[in-house]
C-alpha positions as CSV (number, residue, x, y, z in Angstrom):
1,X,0.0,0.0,0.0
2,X,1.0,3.5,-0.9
3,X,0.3,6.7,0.9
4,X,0.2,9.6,-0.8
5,X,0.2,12.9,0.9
6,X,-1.7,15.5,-1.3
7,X,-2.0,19.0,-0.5
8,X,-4.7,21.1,0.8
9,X,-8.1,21.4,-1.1
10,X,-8.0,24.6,-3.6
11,X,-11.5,25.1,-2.6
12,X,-11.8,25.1,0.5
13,X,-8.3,27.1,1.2
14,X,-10.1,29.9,-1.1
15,X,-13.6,29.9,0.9
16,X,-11.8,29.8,4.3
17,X,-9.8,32.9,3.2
18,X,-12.6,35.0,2.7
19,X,-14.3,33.9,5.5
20,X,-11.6,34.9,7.6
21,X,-10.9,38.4,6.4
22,X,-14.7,38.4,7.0
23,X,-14.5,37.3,10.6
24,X,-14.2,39.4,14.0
25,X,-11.3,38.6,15.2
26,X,-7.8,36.6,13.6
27,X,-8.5,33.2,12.6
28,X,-5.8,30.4,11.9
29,X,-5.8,28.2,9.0
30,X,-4.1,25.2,9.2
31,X,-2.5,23.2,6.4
32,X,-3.5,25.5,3.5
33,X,-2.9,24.7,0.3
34,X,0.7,26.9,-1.2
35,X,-0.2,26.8,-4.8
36,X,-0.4,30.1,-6.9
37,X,-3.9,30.1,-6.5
38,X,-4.3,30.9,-3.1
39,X,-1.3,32.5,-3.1
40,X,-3.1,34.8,-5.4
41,X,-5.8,35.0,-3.0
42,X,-3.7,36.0,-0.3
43,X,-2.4,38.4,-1.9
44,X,-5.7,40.0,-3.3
45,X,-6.7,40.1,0.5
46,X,-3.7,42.3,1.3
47,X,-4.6,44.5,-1.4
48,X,-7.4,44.8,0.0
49,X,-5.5,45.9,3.8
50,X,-6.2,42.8,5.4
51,X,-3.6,41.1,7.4
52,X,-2.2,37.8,6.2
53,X,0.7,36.3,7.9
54,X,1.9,33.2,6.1
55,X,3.8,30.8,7.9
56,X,4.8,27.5,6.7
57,X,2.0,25.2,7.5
58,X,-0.8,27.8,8.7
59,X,-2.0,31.4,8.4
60,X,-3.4,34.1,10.3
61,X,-6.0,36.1,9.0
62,X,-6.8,39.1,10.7
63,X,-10.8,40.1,9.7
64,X,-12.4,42.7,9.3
65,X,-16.5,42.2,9.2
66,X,-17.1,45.9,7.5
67,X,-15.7,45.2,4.8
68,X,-11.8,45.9,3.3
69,X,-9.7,48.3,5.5
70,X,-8.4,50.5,2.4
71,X,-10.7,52.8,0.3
72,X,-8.5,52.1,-2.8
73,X,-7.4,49.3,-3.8
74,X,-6.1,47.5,-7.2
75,X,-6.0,43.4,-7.0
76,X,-4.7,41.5,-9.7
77,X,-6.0,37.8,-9.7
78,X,-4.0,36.1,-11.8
79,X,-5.8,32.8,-13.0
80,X,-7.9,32.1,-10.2
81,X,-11.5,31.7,-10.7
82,X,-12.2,31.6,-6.7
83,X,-10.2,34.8,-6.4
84,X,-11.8,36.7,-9.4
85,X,-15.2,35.7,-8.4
86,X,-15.0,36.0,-4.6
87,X,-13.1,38.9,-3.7
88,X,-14.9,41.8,-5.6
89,X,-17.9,40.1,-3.5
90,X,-15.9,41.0,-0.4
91,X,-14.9,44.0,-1.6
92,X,-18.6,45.1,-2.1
93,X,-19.1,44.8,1.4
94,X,-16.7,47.5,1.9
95,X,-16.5,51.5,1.1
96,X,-14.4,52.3,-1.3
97,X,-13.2,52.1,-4.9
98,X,-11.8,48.9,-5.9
99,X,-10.6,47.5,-9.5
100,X,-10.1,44.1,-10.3
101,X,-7.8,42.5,-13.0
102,X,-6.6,39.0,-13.9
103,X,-5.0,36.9,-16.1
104,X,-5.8,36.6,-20.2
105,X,-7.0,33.5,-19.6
106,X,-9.5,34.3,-16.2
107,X,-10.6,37.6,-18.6
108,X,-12.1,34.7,-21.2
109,X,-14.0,33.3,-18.2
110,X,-17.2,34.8,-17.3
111,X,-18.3,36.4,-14.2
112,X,-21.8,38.3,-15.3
113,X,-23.9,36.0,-13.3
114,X,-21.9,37.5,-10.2
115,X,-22.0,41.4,-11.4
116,X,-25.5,40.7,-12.3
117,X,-26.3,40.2,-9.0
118,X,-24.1,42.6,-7.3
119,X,-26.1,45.3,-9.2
120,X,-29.6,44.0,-8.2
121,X,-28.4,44.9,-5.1
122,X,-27.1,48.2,-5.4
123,X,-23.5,47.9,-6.0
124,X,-22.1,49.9,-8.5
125,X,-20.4,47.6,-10.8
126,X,-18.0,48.2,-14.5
127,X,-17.3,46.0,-16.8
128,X,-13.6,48.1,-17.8
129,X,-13.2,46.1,-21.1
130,X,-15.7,43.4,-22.6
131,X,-19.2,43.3,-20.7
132,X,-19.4,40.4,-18.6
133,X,-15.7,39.7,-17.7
134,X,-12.7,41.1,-16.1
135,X,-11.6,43.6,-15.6
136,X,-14.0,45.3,-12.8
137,X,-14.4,48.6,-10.9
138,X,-16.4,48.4,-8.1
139,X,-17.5,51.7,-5.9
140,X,-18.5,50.1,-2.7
141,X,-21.1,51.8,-0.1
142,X,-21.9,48.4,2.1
143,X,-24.6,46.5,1.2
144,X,-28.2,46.5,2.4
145,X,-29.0,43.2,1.0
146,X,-33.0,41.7,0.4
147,X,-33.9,39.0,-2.3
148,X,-32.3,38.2,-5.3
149,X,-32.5,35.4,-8.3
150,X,-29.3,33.8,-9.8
151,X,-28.9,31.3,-12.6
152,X,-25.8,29.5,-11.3
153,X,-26.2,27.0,-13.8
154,X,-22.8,28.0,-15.8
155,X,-20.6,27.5,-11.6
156,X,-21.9,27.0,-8.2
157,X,-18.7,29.8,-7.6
158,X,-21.4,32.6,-8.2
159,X,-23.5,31.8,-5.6
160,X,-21.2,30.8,-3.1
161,X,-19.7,34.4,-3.4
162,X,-23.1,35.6,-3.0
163,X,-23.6,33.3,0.2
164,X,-20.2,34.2,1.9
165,X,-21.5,37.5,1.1
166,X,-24.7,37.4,2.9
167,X,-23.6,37.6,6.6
168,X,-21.9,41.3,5.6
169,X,-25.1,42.8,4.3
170,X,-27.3,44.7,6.8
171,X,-30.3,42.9,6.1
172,X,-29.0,39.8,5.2
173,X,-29.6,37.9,1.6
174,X,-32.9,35.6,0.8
175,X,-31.3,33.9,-2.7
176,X,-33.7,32.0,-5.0
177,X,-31.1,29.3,-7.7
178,X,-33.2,29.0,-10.6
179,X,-30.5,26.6,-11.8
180,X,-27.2,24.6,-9.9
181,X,-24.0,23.2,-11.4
182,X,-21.5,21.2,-9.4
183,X,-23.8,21.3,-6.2
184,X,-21.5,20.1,-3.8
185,X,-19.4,22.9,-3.7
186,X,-22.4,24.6,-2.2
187,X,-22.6,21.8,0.6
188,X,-19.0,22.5,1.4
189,X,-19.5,26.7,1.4
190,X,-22.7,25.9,3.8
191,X,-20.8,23.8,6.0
192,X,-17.8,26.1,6.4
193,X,-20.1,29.3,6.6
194,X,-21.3,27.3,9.8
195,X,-18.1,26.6,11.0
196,X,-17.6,30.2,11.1
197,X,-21.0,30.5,12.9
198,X,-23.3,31.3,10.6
199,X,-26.5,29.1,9.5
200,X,-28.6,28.9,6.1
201,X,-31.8,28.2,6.1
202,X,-32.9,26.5,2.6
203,X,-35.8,25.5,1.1
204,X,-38.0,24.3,-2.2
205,X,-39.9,27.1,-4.0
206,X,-41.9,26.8,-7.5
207,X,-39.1,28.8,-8.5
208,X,-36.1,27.2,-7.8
209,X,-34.1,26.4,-4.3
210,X,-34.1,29.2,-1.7
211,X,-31.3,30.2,0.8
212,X,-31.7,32.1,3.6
213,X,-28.6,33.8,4.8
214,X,-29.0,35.6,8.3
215,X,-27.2,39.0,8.7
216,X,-24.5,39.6,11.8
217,X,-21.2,38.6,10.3
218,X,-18.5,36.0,11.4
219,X,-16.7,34.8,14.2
220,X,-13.1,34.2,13.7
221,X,-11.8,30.4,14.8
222,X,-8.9,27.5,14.2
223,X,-9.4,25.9,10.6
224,X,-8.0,22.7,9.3
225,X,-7.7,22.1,5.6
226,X,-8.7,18.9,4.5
227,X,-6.4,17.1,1.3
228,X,-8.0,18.3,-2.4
229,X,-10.7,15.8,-3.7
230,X,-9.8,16.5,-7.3
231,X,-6.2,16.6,-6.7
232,X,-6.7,13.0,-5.0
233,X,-8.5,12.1,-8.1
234,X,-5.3,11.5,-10.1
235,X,-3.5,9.0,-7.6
236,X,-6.3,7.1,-7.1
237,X,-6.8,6.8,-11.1
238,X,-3.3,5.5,-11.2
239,X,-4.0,3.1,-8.5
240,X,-6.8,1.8,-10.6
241,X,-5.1,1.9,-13.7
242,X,-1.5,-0.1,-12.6
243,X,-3.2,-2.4,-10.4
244,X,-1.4,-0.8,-7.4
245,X,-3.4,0.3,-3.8
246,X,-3.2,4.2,-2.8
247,X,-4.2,5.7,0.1
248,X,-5.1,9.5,0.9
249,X,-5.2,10.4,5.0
250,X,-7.7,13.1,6.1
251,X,-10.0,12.2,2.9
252,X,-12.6,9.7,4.6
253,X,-16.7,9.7,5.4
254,X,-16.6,13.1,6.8
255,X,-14.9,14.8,3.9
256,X,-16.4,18.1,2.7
257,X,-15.6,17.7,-1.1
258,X,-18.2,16.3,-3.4
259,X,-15.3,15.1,-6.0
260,X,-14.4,12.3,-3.3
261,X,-17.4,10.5,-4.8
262,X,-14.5,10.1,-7.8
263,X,-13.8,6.8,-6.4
264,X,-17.2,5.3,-6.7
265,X,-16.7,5.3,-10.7
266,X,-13.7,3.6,-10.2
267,X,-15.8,1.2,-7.9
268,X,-18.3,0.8,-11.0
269,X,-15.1,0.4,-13.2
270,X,-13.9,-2.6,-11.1
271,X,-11.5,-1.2,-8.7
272,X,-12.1,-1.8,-5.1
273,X,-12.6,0.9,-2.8
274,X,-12.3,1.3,1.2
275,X,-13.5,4.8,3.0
276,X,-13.2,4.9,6.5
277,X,-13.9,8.0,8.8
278,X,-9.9,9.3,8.8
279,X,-8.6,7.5,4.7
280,X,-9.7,6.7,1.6
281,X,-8.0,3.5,0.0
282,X,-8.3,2.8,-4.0
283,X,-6.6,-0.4,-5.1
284,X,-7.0,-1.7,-8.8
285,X,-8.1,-4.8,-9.9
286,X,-5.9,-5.1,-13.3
287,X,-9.4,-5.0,-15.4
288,X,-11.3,-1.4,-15.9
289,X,-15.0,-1.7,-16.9
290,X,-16.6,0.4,-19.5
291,X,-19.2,3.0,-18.2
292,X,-21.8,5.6,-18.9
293,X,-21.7,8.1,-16.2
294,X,-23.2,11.7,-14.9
295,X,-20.5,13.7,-13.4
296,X,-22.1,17.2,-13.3
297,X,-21.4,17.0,-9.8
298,X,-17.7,15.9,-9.5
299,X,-16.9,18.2,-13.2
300,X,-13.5,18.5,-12.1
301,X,-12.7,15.2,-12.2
302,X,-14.2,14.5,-15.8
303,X,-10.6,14.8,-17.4
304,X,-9.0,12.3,-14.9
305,X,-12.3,10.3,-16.1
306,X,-11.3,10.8,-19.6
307,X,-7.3,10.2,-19.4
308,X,-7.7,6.8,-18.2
309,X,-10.7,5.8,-20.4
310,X,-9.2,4.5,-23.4
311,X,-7.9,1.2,-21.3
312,X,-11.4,0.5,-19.9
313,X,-12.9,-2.8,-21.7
314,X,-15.1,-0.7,-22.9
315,X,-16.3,2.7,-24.0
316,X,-16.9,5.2,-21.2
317,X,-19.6,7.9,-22.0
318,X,-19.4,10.7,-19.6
319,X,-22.2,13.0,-19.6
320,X,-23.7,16.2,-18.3
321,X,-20.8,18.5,-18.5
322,X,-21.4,21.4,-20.6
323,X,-19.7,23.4,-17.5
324,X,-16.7,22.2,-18.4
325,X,-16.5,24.4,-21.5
326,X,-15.7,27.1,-19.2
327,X,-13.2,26.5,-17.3
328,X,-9.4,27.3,-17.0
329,X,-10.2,26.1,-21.4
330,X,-12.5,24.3,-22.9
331,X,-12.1,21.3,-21.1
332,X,-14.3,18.9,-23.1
333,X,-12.9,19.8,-25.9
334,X,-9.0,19.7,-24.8
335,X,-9.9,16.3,-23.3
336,X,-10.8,15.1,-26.7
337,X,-8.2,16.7,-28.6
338,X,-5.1,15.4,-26.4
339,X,-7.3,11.7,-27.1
340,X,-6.9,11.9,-30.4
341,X,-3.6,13.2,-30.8
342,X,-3.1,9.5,-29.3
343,X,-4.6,8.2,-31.3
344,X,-7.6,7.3,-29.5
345,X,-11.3,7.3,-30.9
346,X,-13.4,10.0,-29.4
347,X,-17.0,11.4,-30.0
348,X,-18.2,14.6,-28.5
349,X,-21.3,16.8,-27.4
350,X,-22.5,20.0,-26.3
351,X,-22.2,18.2,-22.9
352,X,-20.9,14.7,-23.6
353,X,-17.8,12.8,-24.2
354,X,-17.6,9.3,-25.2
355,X,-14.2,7.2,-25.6
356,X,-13.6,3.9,-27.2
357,X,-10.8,1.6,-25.9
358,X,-7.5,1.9,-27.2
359,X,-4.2,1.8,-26.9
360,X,-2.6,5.2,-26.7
361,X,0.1,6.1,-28.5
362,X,2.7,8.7,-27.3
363,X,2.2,12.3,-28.2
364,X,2.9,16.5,-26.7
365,X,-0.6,17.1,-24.5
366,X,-1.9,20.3,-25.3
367,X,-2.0,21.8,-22.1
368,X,-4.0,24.8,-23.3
369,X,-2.3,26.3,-19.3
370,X,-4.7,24.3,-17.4
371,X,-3.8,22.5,-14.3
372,X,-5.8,19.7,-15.2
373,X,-4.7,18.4,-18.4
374,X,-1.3,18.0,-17.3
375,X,-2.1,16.0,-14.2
376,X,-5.1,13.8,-15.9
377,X,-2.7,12.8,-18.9
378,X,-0.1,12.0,-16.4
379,X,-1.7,9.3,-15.6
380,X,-2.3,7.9,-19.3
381,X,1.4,8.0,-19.3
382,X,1.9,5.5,-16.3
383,X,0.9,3.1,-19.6
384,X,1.9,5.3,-22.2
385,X,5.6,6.1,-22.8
386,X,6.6,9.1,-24.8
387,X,3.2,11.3,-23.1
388,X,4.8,15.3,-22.8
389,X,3.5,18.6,-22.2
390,X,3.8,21.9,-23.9
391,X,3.6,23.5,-20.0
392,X,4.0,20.8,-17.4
393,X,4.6,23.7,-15.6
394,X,0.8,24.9,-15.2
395,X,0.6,22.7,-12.0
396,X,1.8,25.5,-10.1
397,X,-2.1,26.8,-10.0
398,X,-2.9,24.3,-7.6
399,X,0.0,21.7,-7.2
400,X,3.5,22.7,-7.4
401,X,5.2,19.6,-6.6
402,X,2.7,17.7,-8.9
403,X,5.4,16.0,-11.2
404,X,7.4,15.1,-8.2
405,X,5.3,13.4,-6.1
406,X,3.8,11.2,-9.4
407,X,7.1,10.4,-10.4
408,X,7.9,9.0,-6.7
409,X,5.0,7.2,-7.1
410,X,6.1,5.8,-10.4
411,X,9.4,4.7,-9.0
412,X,8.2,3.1,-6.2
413,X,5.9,0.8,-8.3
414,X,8.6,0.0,-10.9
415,X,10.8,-1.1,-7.5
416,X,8.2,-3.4,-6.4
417,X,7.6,-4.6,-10.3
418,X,11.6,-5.4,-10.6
419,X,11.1,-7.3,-7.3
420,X,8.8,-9.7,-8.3
């Protein structure tokens, strides 16, 4: 058995930083993720005047419940979508003029849904370049809150901004989702906002799901970061594709991340899978099982999903992921690309993606500077000598010492191989 120590979840490490800055008092977070993600975060929040002291395994966040402590600020948010999308929602809380820039590739992403919303309720919001997208000005005066609608069917990242958001308004926020992508994300903001002791009331309308967030702010507290879901996702692929056992500590029944349930398709593929309340084991059977599956819940994981379908039996359909299409690229689309450029057969939809078996051939994955490509074709290549990337460096958004850790991993099954 192997256990593999993966870093702190991108997701969480995001929510808990602006939940902090939002909380009375200095809150410690323990075992954050270092990636340049929240990195990026961090450093939005001290453009913003907040306090952030970064020590090596946990930072302290000193909050501030009215809003940013400057009445200018510029934050540049590099690629991160939790950062472009959550902090001008902070900064609204605030007084003050604040702009908001990020990368060329974040700019392509949208966040009208968001601005949308933030205008319904009286901030005054500017689209600087293309409507819709980055970059923003935002003149802050607080927020008064009330009711709003939001179709968060495009990411569940608009209305946890809006959520997180709530407890600073002075009337708190009633929000009715017309639609919902990637719902558990929502389960983990809920369950963290209540860690920070604040509680959503939801409910079932004729128009669509209801939240209820209170007004009154945050209390600061001591928050541990539990190991990345998605990150897991690619070591417990490799388990099941090399016929090898991996296990992830601190990932177990309790888990906040909806993309543990990863490892029940690789259950329905044929691996077999152990989740107790403190570990998560995977271990691979030798034979992968063909399968048509929904993951519009655990989208992140759809290109792990896709890198190791072309040595199931047979083919794997995945389905219901038209988000995908807007993410760090066009993920669908760059899954089935990088597929074919190995020579693999590969159908496509506006929110489907169905792979025949196959025996890869090598070839240069087209990274397209997204995280995931790299680490989901990394593990086609456990099988697949000759796999490279045009920027295996793009790990840094959320796993710096991706390559390094896999290729211990690699080395330590070749040892027990050349032992047998």
């Amino acid at each position: 058995m192997t256990i593999v120590d993966v870093p702190g979840s991108k997701s969480i490490t995001a929510r808990a930083l602006f939940l902090a800055a939002a909380a009375e008092g200095t809150t410690t977070l323990v075992r954050p993720l270092l990636s340049d993600d929240t990195e990026g975060f961090a450093e939005g929040l001290l453009a913003l005047g907040y306090r952030v002291e970064r020590r090596p395994d946990r930072w302290l966040v000193q909050g501030s419940p009215t809003g940013p402590a400057v009445r200018e600020a510029r934050v540049y948010c590099r690629d991160g979508a939790t950062t472009a999308r959550f902090l001008p929602a902070l900064a609204a809380a605030g007084r003050g003029d604040f702009r908001f820039d990020a990368s060329a590739q974040m700019r392509r992403r949208p966040v009208a849904p968001l601005t949308r919303a933030l205008r319904g309720l009286g901030v005054e919001v500017r689209h600087l370049e293309a409507e819709g997208h980055h970059p923003l000005g935002i003149t802050a005066d607080g927020i008064e809150g009330g009711e709003l609608t939001l179709d968060a069917g495009e990411s569940s990242q608009y209305l946890t901004a809006l959520l997180m958001l709530g407890p600073l308004t002075r009337q708190g926020l009633r929000i009715t989702v017309t639609r919902l992508v990637s719902a558990p994300y929502v389960e983990i903001t809920l369950a963290m906002m209540r860690a920070f002791g604040v509680e959503v009331e939801r409910r079932d309308s004729p128009e669509g799901e209801v939240f209820d967030v209170p007004p009154g702010g945050y209390r600061a507290t001591t928050y541990a970061i539990e190991p990345d879901a998605s990150t897991a996702s690619y070591f417990f692929a490799a388990a099941a594709l090399m016929g090898h056992e991996v296990t992830v500590a601190g990932l177990g029944r309790g888990a906040l991340q909806g993309d543990l349930r990863f490892v029940e398709v690789l259950e329905r593929m044929g691996a077999r899978v152990r989740v107790t309340d403190e570990a998560t084991t995977v271990a691979g059977t030798g034979t992968l099982d063909g399968l048509t599956v929904n993951m519009r819940d655990v989208s992140d994981t759809m290109p792990t999903l896709a890198a190791l379908a072309p040595f199931a039996s047979g083919p794997v359909r995945i389905e219901d992921v038209a988000n995908t299409r807007v993410k760090e690229c066009d993920r669908l689309e760059a899954c089935a690309e990088n597929l074919r450029r190995m020579g693999v057969p590969v159908r496509t939809g506006p929110d489907w993606i169905e792979i025949d078996p196959a025996a890869p051939g090598p070839a240069e994955i087209a990274t397209h500077g997204d995280h995931r490509m790299v680490m989901s074709f990394a593990v086609a290549s456990l099988r697949t000598p000759g796999v490279t990337f045009d920027d295996p460096g793009c790990v840094r958004k959320t796993f710096p010492g991706f390559h390094e850790a896999f290729a211990a991993l690699r080395e330590q099954w070749q040892g027990l191989a050349a032992r047998r």
